[in-house]
N, C-alpha and C positions, 0 to 999 in steps of 0.2 A: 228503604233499608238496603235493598240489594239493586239499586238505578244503578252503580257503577260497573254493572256484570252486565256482558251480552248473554242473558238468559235466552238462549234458543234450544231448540226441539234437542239436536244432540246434546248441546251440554247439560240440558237438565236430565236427561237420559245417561248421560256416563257418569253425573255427580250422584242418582239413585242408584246406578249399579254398582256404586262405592258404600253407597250407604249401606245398601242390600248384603253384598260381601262380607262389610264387618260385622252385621248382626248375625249372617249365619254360620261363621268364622265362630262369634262367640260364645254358641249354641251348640256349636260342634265341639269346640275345647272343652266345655261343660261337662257335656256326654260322654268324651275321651278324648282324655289328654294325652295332649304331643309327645315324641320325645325326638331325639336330635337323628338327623340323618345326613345324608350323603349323595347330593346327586352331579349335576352337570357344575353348580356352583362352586366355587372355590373354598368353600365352607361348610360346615356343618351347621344346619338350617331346623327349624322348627316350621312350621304348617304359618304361626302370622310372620317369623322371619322371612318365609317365602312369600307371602300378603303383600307386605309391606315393599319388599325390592320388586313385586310382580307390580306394585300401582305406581311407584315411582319410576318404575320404566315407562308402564300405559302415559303417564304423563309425559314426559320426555318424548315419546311418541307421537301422540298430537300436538305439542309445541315444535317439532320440527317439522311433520306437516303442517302444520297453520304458517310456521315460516316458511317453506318452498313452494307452495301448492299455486304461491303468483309467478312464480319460475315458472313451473311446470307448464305451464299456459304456453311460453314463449319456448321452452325446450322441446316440448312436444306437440307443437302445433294444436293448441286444442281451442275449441270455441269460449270457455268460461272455466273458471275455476272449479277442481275436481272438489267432488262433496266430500263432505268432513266425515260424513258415515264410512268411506273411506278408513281412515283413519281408527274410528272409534271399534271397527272389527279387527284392525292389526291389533290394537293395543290392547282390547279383550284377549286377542288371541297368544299375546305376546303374555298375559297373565297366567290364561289355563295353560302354556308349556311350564312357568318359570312353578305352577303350583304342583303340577302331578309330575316333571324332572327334575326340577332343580331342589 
């Protein structure tokens, strides 16, 4: 069912940190719910408004690294291609700003 995915250590790691997110996302609205606010974003944002633009970035994140990172090799003189864990910490990290600022 899932042969056509490269299931490795990271991506099944960032696709449960997704998983994980939305259940505790949902558990949290339960308890107390959102309302609209105001931060770095260009709009006024609700807690999964923020979820949702914080995972679509993480993604965009690791598809540009997984596109450049065989650059990188030859820009930066490096022996092997830099690790994806790399990436998976920007793009975590690019979530908790866009969820407690944005």
């Amino acid at each position: 069912m899932f042969e056509w995915m490269a299931w490795t250590t990271p991506v099944a790691v960032f696709f449960s940190c997704i998983v994980l997110m939305l259940m505790g996302m949902t558990v949290w609205e339960l308890k107390s719910p959102t309302e609209l606010r105001r931060g770095f974003l260009p709009l006024e944002t609700t807690r999964g408004d923020r979820l949702f633009i914080g995972l679509l970035s993480a993604a965009y994140v690791n598809l540009i690294f997984v596109g450049i990172s065989g650059k990188l090799v030859g820009w930066l003189g490096l022996q092997s291609e830099p690790s994806i864990w790399i990436s998976f910490v920007a793009s975590m990290g690019l979530v908790v700003l866009i969820m407690r600022r944005g």
